[in-house]
N, C-alpha and C positions, 0 to 999 in steps of 0.2 A: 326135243330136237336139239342136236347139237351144229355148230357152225362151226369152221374152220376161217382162217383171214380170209374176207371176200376183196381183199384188194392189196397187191405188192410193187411195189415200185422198187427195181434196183437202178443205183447209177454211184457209179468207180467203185462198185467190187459191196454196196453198203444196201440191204432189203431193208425197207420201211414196211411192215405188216400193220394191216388196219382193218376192223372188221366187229363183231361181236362175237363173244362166244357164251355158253352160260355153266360153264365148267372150268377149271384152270388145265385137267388134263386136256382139253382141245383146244386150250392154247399152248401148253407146250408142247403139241404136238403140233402145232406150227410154226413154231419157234425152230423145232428139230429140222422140220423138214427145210426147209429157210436156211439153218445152218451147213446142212449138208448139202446146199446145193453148187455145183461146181462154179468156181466164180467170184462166190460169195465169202466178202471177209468180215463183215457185221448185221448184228441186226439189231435195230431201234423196233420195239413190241410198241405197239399202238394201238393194237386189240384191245378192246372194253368188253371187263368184264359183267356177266350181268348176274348179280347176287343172286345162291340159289333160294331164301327166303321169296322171292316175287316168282321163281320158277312154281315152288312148291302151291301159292296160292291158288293157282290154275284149279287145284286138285280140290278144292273146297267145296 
């Protein structure tokens, strides 16, 4: 299962994304989206990553 930020705060122009993901491409894919959004002139990633060594253990 992958997650996107489940929480963004913008205030003067700056996203704070916060969330887990258990991938780095679905965090920079909320990095992206965050970047491109009208408005928006920064963004502070707050996203925790979650190793995929603990994802993989599931599979055991």
């Amino acid at each position: 299962m992958l997650m996107h930020a489940d929480r963004v705060t913008v205030r003067n122009g700056v996203a704070h994304l916060y969330g887990v993901v258990f991938d780095e491409s679905s965090r920079r894919a909320s990095i992206v989206a965050a970047e491109n959004t009208a408005g928006v002139k920064e963004v502070h990633d707050c996203i925790y990553l979650v190793e995929a060594a603990w994802n993989d253990s599931r599979k055991m």
